[in-house]
C-alpha positions in Angstrom: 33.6 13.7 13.3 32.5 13.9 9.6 29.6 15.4 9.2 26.7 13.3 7.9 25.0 14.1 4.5 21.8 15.4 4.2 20.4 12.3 2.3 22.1 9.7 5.0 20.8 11.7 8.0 17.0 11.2 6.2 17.1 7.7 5.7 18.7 7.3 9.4 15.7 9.4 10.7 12.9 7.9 8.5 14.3 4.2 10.0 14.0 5.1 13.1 10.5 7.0 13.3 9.3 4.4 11.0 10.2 2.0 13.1 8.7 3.1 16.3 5.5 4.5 14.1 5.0 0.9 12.9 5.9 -0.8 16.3 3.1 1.7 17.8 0.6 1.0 15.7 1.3 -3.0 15.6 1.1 -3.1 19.1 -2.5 -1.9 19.1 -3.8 -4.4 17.2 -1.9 -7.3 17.7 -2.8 -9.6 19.8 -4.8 -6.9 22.2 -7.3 -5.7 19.4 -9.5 -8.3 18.9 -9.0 -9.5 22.6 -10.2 -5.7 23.8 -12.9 -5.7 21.3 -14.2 -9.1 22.9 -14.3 -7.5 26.6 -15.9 -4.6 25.4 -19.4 -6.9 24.6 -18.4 -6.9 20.3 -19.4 -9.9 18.3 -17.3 -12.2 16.3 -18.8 -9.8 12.8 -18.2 -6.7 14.6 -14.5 -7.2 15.7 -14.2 -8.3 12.0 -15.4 -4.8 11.2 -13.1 -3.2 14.2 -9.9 -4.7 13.2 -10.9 -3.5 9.4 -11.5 0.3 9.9 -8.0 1.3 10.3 -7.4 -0.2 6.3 -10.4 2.6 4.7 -8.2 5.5 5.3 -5.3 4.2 3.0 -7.4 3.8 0.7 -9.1 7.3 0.9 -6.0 9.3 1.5 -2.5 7.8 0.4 -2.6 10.0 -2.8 -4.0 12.8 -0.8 -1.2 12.4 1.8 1.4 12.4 -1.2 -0.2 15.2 -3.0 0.1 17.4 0.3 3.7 16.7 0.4 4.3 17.8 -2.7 2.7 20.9 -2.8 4.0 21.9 1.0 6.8 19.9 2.2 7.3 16.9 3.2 7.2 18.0 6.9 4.1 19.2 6.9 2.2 16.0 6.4 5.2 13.6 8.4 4.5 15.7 11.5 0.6 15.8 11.3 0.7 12.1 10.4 3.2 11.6 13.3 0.7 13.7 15.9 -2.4 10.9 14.6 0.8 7.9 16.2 1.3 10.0 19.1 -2.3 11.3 20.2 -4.3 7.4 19.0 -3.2 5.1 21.6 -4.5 7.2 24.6 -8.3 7.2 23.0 -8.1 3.6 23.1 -7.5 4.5 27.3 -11.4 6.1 27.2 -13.0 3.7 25.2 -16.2 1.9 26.6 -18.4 0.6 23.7 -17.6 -1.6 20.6 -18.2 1.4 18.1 -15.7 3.6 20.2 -12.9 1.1 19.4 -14.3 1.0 15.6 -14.1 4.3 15.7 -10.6 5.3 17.6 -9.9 2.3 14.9 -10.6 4.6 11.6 -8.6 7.6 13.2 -5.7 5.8 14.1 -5.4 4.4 10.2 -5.1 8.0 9.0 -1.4 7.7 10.6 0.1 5.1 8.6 -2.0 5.9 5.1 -0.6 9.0 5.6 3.0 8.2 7.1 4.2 5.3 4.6 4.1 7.2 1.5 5.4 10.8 2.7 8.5 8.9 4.7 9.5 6.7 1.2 8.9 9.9 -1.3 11.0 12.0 1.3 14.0 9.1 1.0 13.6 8.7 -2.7 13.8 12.9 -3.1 17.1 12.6 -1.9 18.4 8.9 -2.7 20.2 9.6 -5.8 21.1 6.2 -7.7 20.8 4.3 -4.2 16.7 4.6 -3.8 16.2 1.0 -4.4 18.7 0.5 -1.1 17.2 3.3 0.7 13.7 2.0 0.4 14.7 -1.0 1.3 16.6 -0.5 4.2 13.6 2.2 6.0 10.9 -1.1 5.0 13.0 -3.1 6.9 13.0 -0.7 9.8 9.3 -0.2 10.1 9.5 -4.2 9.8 11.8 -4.8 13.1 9.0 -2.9 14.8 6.1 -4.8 12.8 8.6 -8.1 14.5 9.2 -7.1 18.2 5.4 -5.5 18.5 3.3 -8.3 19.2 5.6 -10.4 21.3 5.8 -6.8 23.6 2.3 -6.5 23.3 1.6 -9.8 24.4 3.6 -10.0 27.5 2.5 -5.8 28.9 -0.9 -7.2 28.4 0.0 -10.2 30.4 1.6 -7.8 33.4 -0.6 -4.6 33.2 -4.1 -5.2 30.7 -4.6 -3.4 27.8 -4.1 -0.1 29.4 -0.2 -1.1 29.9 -0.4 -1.8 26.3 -1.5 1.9 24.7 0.5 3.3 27.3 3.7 1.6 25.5 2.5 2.3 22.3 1.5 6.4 23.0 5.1 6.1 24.4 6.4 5.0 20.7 3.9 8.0 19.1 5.6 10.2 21.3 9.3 9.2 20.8 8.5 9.4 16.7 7.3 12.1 16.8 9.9 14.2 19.2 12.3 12.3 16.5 11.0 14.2 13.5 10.5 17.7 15.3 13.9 17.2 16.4 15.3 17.0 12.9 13.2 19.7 11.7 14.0 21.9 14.5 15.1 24.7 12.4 12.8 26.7 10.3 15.3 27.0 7.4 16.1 23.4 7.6 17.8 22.6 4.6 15.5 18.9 3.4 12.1 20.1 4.2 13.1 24.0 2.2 14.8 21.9 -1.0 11.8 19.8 -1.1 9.4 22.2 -0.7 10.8 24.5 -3.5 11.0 21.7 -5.7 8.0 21.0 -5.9 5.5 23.4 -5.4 7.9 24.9 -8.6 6.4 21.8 -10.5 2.7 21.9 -9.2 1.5 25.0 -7.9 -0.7 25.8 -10.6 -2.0 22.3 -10.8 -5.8 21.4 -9.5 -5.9 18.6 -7.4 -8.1 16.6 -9.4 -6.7 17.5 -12.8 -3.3 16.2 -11.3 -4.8 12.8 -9.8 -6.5 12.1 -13.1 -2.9 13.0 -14.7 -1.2 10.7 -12.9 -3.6 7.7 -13.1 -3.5 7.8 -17.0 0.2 7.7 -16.4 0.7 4.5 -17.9 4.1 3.3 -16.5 2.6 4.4 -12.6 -0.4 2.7 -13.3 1.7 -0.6 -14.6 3.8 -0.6 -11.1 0.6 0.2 -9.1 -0.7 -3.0 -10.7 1.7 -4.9 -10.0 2.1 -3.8 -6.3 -1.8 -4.7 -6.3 -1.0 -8.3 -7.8 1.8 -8.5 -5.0 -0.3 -7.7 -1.9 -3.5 -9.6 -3.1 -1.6 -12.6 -3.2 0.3 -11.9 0.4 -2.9 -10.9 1.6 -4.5 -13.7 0.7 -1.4 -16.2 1.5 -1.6 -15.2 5.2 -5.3 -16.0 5.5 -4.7 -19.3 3.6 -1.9 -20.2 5.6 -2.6 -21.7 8.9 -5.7 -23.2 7.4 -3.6 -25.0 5.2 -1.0 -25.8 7.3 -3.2 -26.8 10.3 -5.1 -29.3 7.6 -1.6 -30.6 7.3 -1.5 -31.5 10.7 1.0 -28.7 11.3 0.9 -27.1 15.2 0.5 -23.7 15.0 3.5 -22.5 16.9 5.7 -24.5 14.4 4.1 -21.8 11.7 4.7 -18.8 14.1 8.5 -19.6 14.6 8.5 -20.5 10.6 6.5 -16.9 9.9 9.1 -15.4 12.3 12.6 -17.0 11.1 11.0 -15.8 7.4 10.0 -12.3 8.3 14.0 -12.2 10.0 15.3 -13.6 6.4 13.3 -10.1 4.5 14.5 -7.8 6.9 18.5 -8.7 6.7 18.2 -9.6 3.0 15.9 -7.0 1.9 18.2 -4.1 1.6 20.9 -6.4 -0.6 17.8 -7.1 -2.6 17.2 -3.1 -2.9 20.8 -2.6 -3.8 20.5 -5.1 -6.4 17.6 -3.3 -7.7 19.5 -0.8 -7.9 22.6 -2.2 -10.0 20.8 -4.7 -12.1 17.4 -3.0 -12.9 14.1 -3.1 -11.6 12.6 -4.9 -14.2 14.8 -8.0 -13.7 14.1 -8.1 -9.7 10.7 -7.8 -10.2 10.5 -10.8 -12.4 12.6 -12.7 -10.4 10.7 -12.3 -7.0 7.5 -12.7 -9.3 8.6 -16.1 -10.3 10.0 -17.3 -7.0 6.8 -16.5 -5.4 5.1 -18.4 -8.0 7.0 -21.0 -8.2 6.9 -21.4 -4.4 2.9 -21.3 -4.8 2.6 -24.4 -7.0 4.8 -26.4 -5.6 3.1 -25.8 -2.2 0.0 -26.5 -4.0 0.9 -29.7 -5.6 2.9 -31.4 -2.9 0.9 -31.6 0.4 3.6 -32.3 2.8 4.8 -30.5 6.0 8.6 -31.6 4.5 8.2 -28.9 1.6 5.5 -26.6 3.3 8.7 -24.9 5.9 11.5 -24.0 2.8 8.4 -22.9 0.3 7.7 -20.6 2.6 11.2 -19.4 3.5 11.5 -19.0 0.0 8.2 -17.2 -0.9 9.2 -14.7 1.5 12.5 -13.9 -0.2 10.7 -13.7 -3.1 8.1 -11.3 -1.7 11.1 -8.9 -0.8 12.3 -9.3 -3.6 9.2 -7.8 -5.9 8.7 -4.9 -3.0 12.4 -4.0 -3.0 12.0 -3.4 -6.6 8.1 -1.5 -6.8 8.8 1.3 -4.7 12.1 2.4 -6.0 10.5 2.1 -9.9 7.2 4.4 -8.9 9.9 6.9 -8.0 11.9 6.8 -11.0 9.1 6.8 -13.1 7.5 9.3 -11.0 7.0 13.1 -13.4 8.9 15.7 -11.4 7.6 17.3 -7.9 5.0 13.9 -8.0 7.0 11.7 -5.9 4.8 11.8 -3.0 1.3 12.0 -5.3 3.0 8.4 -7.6 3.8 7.0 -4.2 0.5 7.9 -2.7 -1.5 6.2 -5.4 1.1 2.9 -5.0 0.3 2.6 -1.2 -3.8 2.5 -2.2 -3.1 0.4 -4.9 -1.0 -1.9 -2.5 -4.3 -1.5 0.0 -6.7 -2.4 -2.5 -5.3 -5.6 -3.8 -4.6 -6.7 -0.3 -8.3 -6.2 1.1 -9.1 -8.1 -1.9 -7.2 -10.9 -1.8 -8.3 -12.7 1.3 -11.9 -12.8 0.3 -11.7 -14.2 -3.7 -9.3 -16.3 -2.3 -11.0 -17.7 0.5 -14.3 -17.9 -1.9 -12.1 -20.4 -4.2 -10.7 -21.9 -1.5 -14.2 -22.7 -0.1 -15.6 -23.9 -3.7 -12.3 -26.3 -4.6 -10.0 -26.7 -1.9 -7.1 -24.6 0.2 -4.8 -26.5 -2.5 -6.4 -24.6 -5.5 -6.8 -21.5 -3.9 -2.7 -21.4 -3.3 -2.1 -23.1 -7.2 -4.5 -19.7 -8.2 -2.0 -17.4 -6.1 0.7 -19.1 -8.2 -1.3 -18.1 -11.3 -1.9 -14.5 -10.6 1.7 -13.9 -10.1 3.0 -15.8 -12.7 0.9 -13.9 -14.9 2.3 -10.5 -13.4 5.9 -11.8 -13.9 4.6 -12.3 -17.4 3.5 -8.5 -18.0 6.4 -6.9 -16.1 8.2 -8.4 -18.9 5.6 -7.4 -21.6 5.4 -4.3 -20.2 9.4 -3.4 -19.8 9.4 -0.8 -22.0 6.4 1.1 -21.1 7.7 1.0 -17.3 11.2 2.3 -18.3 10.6 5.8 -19.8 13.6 7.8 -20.3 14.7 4.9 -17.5 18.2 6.5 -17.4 16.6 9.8 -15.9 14.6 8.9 -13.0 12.0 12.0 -12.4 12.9 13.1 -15.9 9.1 13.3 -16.8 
C-alpha cells in the first residue's frame, strides 16, 4: 500500500479531530446550554451572558494561539488546545450555580480560539498550490460535526439529561485528542520538527508585541482580516435576522430548520470545489463572486417579501457564503510573511470573532428602528461594498501573489 504523504496524512488528521473537536464543543451548547442554564435558576440576561462567554477568548487569544505555533510547533498548542475539548465537558458534570456554567463557559472557548487557527496554519504549511482545497475541505469537516451535533444532542438529552450529553461530548475531547497524540507519537516526527525549524528560524529573535504590531500594519492581512470581518458580521447578523423575518412571513419554523439544514449540506459538499477553484482561478475573483452573490441574495430578500423567494435566496446566500470563506483563509496564508502563518491566521480568526459579535446587535438596532426588511437590504450594502474593495484593493492583497509566504 502506497504510502501516504506527509501533507495528505495532515489534512486527513486535521478533518477528523476537527470534526470531533467541533462536534464536542457544538453539542454543549446546542440545544442543552441555554436549557441547563434555565434549571440551574439563570435569567433570560444571564443565559444571554452564559452562552456569550465562550466567544471572549477568540478574541483575546487567536493571535496568541498562532504566535505560539510559530515560535514552538504546531503541536504544542493543537495538543494543549485539544486537552481544554477533552478535560471541558466533565466540568459542566460539577456545575451547580449559573456563574459556574458562565464560567466552565469561558474555559471551554479557549479550545476552539485556540484550535481553529493552529489546525488551518498547520494545513496551509504544508498545502503547496492546493491550500485553498485543503482549507476547504478540513472547514467542511469541523462543519459535518457543527451538522450531526445538535440533532445528537437533542435526542441523549431526551434519553439520559444533560449529563448523557457532556458524557458524549468529553467522549469526542477524548477521541480528538488520542487522534493527534497518535500522529505525533514520535518525538522526531517529521511535520511538527519541519514546522518547528521553519519557523522559529524566521521569529526567534522577534518580541511578541513588536511582531503583533508588525503584522497588523501588514496592509494586505489587515485587507483580508477585513473582509473576513465584513463576512461574519453580516452571517452573524443574517442568523439573528432570520427566523424573525421568516416567522413575520408566516413561515413555521421547522420549514427554516430543514431549509438551514439542506443549505448547510449544499457548503459542505460544494465547499471544497469552491476552495479548489480558489485555487485555479484566484482568490480575488472568488471573493468577489461570493461577495456579490451574498449581496445580491440580500436585496432581493429584502425587496420581495414572499416565502416563494425567501427558500432559493437562502440556498443561494449560503453558496455564496462558502464561497467568500473558501477564498479568505487560503489568501491570509499566501500573503502571510514567512514562519507567520499561524500569527496571520490568528489575527483572521479575531477579526472573523469581532465582526460576528458585532453584527447581530447594529443589525438588530436597525432592524428595530426601520424594519427586519431594511436591516437585511443594509446586510446587502455592507457586502456589496466589500465586493467593491476586494476589487479596489486587488493589488495591495496580491503581493509578490505568485510566491505565497514570499514576504
Amino acid at each position: 500500500m502506497k504510502k501516504l504523504t506527509a501533507g495528505l496524512r495532515i489534512i486527513l488528521i486535521m478533518g477528523c479531530c476537527g470534526a470531533m473537536a467541533i462536534f464536542s464543543s457544538t453539542i454543549s451548547k446546542s440545544p442543552i446550554l441555554p436549557i441547563f442554564a434555565a434549571e440551574l435558576g439563570a435569567t433570560g440576561a444571564q443565559i444571554g451572558v452564559i452562552a456569550s462567554m465562550s466567544t471572549i477568548p477568540g478574541i483575546l487569544i487567536s493571535y496568541i494561539a498562532g504566535d505560539l505555533a510559530d515560535r514552538y510547533g504546531y503541536k504544542t498548542i493543537l495538543i494543549c488546545s485539544l486537552l481544554i475539548f477533552a478535560s471541558a465537558p466533565f466540568l459542566y458534570l460539577l456545575i451547580k450555580e449559573p456563574w459556574q456554567l458562565g464560567t466552565v463557559r469561558f474555559y471551554h472557548g479557549f479550545a476552539t480560539a485556540a484550535f481553529g487557527p493552529v489546525a488551518m496554519a498547520t494545513i496551509a504549511a504544508f498545502s503547496g498550490k492546493n491550500t485553498g482545497q485543503n482549507l476547504s475541505i478540513y472547514s467542511s469537516a469541523t462543519m459535518v460535526g457543527r451538522a450531526f451535533a445538535p440533532t445528537v444532542g437533542g435526542a441523549a438529552y431526551d434519553l439520559g439529561g444533560y449529563r448523557a450529553v457532556y458524557l458524549i461530548a468529553g467522549t469526542a475531547g477524548l477521541l480528538a485528542l488520542g487522534l493527534v497524540f497518535w500522529f505525533f507519537r514520535k518525538p522526531g516526527e517529521e511535520e511538527d520538527k519541519s514546522a518547528a525549524v521553519i519557523n522559529k528560524s524566521e521569529i526567534e529573535n522577534v518580541s511578541f508585541f513588536r511582531r503583533l504590531w508588525g503584522l497588523l500594519s501588514y496592509k494586505p492581512l489587515l485587507i483580508v482580516g477585513t473582509l473576513q470581518a465584513c463576512t461574519y458580521f453580516a452571517n452573524g447578523a443574517f442568523e439573528m435576522l432570520l427566523p424573525l423575518y421568516a416567522k413575520q412571513l408566516e413561515m413555521p419554523p421547522s420549514i427554516i430548520g430543514m431549509l438551514l439544514s439542506v443549505q448547510l449540506v449544499g457548503v459542505i459538499l460544494l465547499k471544497p470545489f469552491f476552495g479548489r477553484a480558489s485555487d485555479s482561478f484566484g482568490r480575488i475573483p472568488t471573493m468577489i463572486t461570493g461577495f456579490m452573490v451574498c449581496a445580491c441574495s440580500f436585496f432581493l430578500l429584502s425587496a420581495i417579501k414572499s416565502t416563494l423567494v425567501l427558500a432559493p435566496l437562502i440556498v443561494v446566500y449560503g453558496l455564496g457564503f462558502a464561497l467568500i470563506t473558501a477564498s479568505t483563509n487560503a489568501l491570509a496564508a499566501d500573503v502571510a510573511k514567512a514562519g507567520s502563518i499561524g500569527a496571520s491566521l490568528g489575527i483572521l480568526s479575531t477579526l472573523m470573532d469581532v465582526g460576528q459579535t458585532f453584527g447581530p446587535p447594529v443589525i438588530g438596532g436597525v432592524s428595530d428602528a426601520y424594519s427586519y426588511s431594511a436591516g437585511i437590504a443594509v446586510l446587502g450594502a455592507v457586502l456589496a461594498i466589500a465586493a467593491l474593495a476586494c476589487y479596489l484593493w486587488r493589488k495591495a492583497l496580491l503581493p509578490d501573489s505568485a510566491n505565497p509566504n514570499s514576504n
